[in-house]
PyMOL Python script that loads the backbone (N, CA, C, O; Angstrom):
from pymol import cmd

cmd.read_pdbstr("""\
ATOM      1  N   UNK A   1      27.686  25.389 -56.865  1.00  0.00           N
ATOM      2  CA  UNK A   1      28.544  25.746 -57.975  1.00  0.00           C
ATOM      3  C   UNK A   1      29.776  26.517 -57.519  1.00  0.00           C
ATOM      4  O   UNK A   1      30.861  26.287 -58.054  1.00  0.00           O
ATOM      5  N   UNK A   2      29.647  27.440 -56.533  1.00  0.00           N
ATOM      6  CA  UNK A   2      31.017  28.094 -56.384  1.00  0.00           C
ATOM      7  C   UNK A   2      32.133  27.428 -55.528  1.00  0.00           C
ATOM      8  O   UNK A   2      33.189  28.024 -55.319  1.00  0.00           O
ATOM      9  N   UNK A   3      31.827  25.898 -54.924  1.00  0.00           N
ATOM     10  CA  UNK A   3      33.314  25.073 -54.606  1.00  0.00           C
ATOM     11  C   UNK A   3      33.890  24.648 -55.889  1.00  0.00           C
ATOM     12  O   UNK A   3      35.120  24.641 -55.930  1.00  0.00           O
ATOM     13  N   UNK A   4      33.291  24.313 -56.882  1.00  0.00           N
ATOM     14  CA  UNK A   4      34.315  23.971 -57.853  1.00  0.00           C
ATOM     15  C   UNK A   4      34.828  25.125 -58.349  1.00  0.00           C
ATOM     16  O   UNK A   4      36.051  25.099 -58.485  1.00  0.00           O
ATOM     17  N   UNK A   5      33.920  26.789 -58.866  1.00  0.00           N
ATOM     18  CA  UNK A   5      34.773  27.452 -58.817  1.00  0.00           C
ATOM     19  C   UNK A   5      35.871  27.718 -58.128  1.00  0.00           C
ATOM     20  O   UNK A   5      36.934  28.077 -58.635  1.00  0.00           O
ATOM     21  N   UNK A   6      35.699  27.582 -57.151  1.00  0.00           N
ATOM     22  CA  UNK A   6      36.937  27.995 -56.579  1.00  0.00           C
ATOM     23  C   UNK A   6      37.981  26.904 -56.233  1.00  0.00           C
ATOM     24  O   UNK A   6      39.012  27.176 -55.619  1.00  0.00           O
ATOM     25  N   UNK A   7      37.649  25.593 -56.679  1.00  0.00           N
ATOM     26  CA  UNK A   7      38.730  24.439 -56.576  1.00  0.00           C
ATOM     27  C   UNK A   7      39.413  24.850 -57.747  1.00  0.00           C
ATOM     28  O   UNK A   7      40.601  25.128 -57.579  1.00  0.00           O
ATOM     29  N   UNK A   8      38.768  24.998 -59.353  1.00  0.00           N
ATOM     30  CA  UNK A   8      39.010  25.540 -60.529  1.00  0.00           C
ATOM     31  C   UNK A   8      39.846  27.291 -60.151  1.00  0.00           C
ATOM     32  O   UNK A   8      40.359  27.761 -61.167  1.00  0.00           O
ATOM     33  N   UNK A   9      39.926  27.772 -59.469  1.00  0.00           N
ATOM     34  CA  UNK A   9      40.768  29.084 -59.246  1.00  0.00           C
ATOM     35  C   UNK A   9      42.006  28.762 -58.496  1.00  0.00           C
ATOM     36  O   UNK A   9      43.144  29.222 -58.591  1.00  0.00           O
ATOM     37  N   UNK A  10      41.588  28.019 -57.868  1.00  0.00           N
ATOM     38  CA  UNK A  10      43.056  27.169 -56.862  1.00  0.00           C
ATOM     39  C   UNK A  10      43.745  26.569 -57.671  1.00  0.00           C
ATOM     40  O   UNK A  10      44.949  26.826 -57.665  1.00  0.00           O
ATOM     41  N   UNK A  11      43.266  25.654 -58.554  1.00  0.00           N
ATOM     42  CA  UNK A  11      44.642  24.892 -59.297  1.00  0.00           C
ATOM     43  C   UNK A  11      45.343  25.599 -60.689  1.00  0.00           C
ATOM     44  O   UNK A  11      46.360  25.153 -61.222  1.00  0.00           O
ATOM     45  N   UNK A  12      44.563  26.830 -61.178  1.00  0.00           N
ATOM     46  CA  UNK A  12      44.976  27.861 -61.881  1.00  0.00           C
ATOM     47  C   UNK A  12      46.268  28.469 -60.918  1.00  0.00           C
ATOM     48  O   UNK A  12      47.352  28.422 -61.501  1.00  0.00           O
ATOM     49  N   UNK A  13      46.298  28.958 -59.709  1.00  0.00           N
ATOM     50  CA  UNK A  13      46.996  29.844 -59.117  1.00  0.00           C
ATOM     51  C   UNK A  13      48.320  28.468 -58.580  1.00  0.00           C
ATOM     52  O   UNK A  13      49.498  28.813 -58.486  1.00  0.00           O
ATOM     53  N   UNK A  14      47.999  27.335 -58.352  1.00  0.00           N
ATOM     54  CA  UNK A  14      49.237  26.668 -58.350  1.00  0.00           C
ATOM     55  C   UNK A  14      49.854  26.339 -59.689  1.00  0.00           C
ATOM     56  O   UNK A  14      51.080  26.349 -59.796  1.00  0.00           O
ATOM     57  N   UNK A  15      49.149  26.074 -60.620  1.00  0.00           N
ATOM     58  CA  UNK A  15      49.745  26.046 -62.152  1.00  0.00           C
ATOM     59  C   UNK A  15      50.525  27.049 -62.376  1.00  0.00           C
ATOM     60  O   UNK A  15      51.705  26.802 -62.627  1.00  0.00           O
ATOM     61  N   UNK A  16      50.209  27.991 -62.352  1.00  0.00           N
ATOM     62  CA  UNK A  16      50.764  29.325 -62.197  1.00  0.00           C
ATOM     63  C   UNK A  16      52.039  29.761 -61.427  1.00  0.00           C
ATOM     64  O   UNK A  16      53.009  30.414 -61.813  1.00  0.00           O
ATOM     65  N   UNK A  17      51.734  29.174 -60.154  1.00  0.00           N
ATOM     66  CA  UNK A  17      53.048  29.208 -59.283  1.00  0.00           C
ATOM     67  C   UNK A  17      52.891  30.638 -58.857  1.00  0.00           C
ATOM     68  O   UNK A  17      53.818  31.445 -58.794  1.00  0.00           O
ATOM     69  N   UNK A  18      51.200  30.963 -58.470  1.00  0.00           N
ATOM     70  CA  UNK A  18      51.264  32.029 -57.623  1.00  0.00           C
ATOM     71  C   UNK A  18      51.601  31.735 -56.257  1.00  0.00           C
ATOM     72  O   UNK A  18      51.632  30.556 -55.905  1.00  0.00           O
ATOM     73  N   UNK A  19      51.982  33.104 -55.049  1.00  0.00           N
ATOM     74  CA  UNK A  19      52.689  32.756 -53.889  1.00  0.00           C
ATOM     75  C   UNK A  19      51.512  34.153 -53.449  1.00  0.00           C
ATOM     76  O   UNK A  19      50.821  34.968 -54.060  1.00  0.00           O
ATOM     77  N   UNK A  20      51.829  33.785 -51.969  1.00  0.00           N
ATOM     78  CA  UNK A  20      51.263  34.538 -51.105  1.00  0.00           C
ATOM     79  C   UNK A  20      52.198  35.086 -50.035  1.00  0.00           C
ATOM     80  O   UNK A  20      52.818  34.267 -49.357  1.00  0.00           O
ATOM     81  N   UNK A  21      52.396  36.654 -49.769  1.00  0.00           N
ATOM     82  CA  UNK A  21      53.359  37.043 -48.641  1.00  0.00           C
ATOM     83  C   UNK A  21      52.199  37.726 -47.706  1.00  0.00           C
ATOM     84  O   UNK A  21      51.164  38.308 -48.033  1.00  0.00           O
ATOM     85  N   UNK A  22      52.905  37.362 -46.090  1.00  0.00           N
ATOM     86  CA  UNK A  22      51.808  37.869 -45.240  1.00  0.00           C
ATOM     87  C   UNK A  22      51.794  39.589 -45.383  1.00  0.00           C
ATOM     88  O   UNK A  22      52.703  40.264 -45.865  1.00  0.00           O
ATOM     89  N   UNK A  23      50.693  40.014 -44.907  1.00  0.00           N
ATOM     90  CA  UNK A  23      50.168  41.204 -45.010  1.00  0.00           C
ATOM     91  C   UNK A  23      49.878  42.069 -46.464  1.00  0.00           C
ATOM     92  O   UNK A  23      49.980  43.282 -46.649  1.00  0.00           O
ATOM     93  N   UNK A  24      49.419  40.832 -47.568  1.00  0.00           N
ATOM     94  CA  UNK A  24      49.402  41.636 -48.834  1.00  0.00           C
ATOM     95  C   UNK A  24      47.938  41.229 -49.163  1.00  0.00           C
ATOM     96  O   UNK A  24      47.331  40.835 -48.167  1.00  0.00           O
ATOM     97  N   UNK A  25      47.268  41.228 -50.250  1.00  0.00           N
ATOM     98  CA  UNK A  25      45.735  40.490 -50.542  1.00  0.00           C
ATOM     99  C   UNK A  25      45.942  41.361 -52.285  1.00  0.00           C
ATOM    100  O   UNK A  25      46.338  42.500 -52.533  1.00  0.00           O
ATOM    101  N   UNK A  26      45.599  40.532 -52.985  1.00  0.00           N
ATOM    102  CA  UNK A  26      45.337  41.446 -54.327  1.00  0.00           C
ATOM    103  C   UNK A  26      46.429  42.061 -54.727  1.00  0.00           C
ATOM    104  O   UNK A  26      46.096  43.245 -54.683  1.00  0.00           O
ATOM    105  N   UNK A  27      47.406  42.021 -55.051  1.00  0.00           N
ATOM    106  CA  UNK A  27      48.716  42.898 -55.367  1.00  0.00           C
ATOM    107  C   UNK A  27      49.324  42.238 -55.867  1.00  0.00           C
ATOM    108  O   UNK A  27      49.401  41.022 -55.686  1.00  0.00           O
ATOM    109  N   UNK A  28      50.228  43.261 -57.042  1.00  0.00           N
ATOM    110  CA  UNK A  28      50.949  42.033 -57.531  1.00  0.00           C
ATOM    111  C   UNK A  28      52.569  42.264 -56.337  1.00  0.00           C
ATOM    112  O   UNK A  28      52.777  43.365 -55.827  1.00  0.00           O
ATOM    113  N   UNK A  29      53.164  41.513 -56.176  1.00  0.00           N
ATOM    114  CA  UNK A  29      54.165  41.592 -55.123  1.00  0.00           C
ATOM    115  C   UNK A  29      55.227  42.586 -55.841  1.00  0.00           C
ATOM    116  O   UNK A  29      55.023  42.622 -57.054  1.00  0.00           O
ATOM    117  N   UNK A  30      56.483  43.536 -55.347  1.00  0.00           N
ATOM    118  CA  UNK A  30      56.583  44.671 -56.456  1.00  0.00           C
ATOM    119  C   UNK A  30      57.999  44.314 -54.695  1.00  0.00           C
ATOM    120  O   UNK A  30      57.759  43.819 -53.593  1.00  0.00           O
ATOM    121  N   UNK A  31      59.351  44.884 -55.306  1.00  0.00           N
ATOM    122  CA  UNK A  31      60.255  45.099 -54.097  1.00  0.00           C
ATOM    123  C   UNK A  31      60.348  45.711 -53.443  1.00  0.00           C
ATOM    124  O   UNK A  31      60.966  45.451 -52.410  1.00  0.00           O
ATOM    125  N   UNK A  32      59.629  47.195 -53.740  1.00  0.00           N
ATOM    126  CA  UNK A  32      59.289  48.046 -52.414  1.00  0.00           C
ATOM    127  C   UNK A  32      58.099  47.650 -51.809  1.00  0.00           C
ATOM    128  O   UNK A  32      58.047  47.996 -50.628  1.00  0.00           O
ATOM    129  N   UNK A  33      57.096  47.026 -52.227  1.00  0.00           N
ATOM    130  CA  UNK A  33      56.201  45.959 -51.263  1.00  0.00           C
ATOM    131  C   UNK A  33      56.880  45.643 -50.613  1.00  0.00           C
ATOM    132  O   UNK A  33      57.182  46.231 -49.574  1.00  0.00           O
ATOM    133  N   UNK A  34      57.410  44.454 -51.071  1.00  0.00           N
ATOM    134  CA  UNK A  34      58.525  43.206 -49.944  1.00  0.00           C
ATOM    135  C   UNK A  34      59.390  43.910 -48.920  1.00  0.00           C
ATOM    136  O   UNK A  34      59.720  43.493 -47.809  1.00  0.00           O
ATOM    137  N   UNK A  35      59.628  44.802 -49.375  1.00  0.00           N
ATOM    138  CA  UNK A  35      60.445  45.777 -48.625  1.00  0.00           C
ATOM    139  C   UNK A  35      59.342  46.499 -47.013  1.00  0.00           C
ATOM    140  O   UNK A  35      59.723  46.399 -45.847  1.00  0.00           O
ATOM    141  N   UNK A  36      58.421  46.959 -47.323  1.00  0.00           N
ATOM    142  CA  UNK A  36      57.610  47.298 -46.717  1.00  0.00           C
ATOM    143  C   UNK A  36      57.245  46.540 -45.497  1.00  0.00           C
ATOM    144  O   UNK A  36      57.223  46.783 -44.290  1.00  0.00           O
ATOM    145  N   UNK A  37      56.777  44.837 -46.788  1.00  0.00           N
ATOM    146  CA  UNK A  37      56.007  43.908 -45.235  1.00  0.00           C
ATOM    147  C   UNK A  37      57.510  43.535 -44.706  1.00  0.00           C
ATOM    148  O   UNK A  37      57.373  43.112 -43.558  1.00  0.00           O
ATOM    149  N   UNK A  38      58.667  43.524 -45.022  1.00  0.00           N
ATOM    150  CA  UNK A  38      59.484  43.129 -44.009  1.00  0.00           C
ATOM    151  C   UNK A  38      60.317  43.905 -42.712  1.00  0.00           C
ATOM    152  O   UNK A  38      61.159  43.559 -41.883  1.00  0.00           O
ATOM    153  N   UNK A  39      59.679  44.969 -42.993  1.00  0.00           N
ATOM    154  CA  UNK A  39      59.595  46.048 -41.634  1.00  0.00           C
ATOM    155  C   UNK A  39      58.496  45.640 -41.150  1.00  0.00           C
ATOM    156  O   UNK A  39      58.501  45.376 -39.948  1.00  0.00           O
ATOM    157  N   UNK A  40      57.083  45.443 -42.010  1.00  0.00           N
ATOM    158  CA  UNK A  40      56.144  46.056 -41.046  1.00  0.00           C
ATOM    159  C   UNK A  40      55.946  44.278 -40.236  1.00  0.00           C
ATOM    160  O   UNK A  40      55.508  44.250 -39.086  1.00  0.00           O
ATOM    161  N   UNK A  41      56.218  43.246 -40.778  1.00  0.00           N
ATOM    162  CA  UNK A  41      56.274  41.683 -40.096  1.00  0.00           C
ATOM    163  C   UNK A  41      57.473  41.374 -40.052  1.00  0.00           C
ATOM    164  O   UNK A  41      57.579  40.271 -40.588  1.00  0.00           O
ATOM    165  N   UNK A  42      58.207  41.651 -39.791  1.00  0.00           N
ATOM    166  CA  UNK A  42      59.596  41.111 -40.079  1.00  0.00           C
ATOM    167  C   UNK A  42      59.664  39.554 -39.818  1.00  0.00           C
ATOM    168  O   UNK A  42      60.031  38.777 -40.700  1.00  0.00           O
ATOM    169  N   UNK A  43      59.291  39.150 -38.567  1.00  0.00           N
ATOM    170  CA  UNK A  43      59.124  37.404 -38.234  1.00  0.00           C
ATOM    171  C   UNK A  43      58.466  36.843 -39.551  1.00  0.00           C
ATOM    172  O   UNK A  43      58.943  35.886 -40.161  1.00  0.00           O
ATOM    173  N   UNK A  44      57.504  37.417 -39.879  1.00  0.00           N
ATOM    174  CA  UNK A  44      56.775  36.454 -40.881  1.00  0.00           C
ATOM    175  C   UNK A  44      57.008  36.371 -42.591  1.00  0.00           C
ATOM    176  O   UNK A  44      56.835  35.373 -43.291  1.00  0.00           O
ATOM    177  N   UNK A  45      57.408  37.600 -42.989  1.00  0.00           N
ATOM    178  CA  UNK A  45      57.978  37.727 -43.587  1.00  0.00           C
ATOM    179  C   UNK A  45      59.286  37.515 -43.903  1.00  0.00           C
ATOM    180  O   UNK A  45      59.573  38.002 -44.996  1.00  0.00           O
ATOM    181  N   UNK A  46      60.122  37.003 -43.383  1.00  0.00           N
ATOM    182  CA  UNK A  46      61.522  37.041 -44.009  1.00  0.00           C
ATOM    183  C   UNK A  46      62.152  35.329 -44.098  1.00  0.00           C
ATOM    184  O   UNK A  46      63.304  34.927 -44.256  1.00  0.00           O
ATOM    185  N   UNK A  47      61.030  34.683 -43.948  1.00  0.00           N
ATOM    186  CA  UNK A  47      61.347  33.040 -44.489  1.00  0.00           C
ATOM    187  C   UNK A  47      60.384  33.070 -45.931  1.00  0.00           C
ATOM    188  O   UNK A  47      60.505  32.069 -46.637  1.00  0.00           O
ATOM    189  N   UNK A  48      59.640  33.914 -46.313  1.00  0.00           N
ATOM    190  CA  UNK A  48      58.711  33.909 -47.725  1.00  0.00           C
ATOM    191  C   UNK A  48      60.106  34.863 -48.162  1.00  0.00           C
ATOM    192  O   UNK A  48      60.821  34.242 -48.948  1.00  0.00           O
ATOM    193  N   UNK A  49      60.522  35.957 -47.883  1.00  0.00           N
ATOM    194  CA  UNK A  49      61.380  36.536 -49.048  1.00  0.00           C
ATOM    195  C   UNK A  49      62.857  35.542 -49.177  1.00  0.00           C
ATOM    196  O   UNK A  49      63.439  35.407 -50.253  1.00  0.00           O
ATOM    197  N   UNK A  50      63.279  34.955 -48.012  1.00  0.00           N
ATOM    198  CA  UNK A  50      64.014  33.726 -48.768  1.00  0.00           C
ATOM    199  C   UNK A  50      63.809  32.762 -49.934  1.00  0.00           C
ATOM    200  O   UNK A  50      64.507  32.640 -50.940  1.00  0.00           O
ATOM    201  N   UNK A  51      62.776  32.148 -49.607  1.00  0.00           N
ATOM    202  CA  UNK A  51      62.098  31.305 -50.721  1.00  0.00           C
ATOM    203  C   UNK A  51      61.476  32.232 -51.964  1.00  0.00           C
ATOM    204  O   UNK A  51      61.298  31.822 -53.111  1.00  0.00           O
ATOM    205  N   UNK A  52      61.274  33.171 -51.620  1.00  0.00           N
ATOM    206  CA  UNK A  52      60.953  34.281 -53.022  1.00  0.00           C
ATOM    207  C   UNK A  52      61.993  34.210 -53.595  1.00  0.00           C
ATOM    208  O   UNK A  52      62.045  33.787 -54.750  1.00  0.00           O
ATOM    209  N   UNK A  53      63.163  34.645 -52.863  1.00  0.00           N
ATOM    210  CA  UNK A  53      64.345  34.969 -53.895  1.00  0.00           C
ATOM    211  C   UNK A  53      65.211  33.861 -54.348  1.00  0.00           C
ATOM    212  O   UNK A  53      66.057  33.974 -55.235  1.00  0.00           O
ATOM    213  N   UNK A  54      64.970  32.868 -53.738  1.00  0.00           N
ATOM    214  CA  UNK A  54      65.604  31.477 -53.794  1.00  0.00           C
ATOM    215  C   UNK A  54      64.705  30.766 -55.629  1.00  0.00           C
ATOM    216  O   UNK A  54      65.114  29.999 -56.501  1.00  0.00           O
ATOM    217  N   UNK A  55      63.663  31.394 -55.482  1.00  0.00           N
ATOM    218  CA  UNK A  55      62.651  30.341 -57.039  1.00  0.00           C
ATOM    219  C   UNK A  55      62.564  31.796 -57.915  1.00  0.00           C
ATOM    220  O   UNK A  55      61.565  31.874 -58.630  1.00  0.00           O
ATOM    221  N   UNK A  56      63.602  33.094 -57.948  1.00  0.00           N
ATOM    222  CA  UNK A  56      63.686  33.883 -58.769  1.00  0.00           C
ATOM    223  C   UNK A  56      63.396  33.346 -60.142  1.00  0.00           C
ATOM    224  O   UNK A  56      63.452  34.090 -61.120  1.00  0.00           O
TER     225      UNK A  56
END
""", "prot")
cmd.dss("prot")
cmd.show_as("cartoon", "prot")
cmd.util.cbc("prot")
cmd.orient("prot")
């Protein structure tokens, strides 16, 4: 039972048009976050805050 839950939680969170930035889990994303992981990853982070700010 819990693969379809969680196939059923996956296509909620793309319906949704939730996103994921590295070094976060559970949060809602906030600009002093973004601000944060792009000091603390800068490589990995700063092609997600393009495309973040690009689908404002």
């Amino acid at each position: 039972m819990y693969n379809i839950k969680l196939v059923e939680h996956c296509k909620m969170a793309e319906k949704e048009r939730w996103g994921y930035v590295y070094g976060t889990f559970s949060t809602v994303l906030t600009e002093p976050l973004l601000q944060q992981k792009l000091k603390q990853y800068p490589s990995k982070v700063k092609l997600q805050e393009f495309l973040l700010k690009k689908n404002e």
